[in-house]
N, C-alpha and C positions, 0 to 999 in steps of 0.2 A: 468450531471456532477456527479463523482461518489463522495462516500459520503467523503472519504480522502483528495480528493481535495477541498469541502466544506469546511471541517474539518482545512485546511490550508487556507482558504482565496483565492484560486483561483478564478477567475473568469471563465464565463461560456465562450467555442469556438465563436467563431463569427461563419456566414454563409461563409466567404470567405473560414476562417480555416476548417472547415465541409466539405465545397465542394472539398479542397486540399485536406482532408482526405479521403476521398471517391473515387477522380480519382489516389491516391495512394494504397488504395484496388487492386480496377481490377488492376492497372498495376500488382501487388503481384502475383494475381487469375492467373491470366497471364503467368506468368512467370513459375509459378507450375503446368500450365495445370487444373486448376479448372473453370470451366465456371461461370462469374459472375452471380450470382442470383441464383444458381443453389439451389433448394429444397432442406433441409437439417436440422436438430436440429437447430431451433431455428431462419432457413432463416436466416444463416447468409454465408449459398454461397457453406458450403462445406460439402462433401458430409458424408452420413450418413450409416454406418458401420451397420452389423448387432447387436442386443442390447444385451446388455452385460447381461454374465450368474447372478444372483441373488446376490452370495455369491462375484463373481469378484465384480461388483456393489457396495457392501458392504466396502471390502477392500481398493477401492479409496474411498469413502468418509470418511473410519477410518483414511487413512493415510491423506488425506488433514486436518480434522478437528483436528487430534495432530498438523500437522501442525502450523496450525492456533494459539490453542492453544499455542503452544512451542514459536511463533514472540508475542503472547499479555504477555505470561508470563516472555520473554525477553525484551521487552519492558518497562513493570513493573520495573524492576529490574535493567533496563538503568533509567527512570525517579527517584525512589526511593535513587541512587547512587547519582545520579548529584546531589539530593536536598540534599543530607549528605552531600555533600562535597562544597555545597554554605552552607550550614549552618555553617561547621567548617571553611571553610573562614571569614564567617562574625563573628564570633567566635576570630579567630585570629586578624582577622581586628581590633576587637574592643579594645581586649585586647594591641594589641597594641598600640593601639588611648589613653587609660587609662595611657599607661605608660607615652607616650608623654607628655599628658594634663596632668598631675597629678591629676589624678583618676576623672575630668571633662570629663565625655563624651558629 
């Protein structure tokens, strides 16, 4: 289970779900002309390309890791907002609770 979906309370696949996952692979492999099983990064079926020059190398994992970066620092900035703007609700809310009750909260 990857760690996001721990992170949200998921639960873990059953073996029936795994085993549907699995004969939905090969059908995929299949379909694309990739032999199931086939040796490859990480055995996971497909095939493996000659290995990338140093500097290409480099460049995908700069541009993933901004990436990466730019959805935690967006993310940030999505949780950060909503807690303003629950706080100026409850803010208003309260204020106006005060006005109602005469100044009994």
């Amino acid at each position: 289970m990857s760690a996001h979906a721990q992170a949200e309370g998921a639960r873990a696949p059953s073996a029936q779900e795994l085993q549907a996952r699995g004969a939905l692979l090969v059908r995929v492999q299949e379909q694309h002309g990739v032999a199931a099983g086939a040796a490859g990064r990480g055995g996971d079926g497909l095939a493996a390309g000659p290995p990338l020059p140093m500097a290409e190398a480099l460049a995908v994992i700069v541009a993933n890791e901004r990436g990466r970066q730019g959805r935690a620092s967006f993310n940030a900035l999505r949780a950060a907002r909503a807690a303003r703007l629950r706080d100026q609700r409850r803010a208003a809310s309260g204020a106006a609770r005060a006005l109602v009750c005469g100044g009994v909260s």
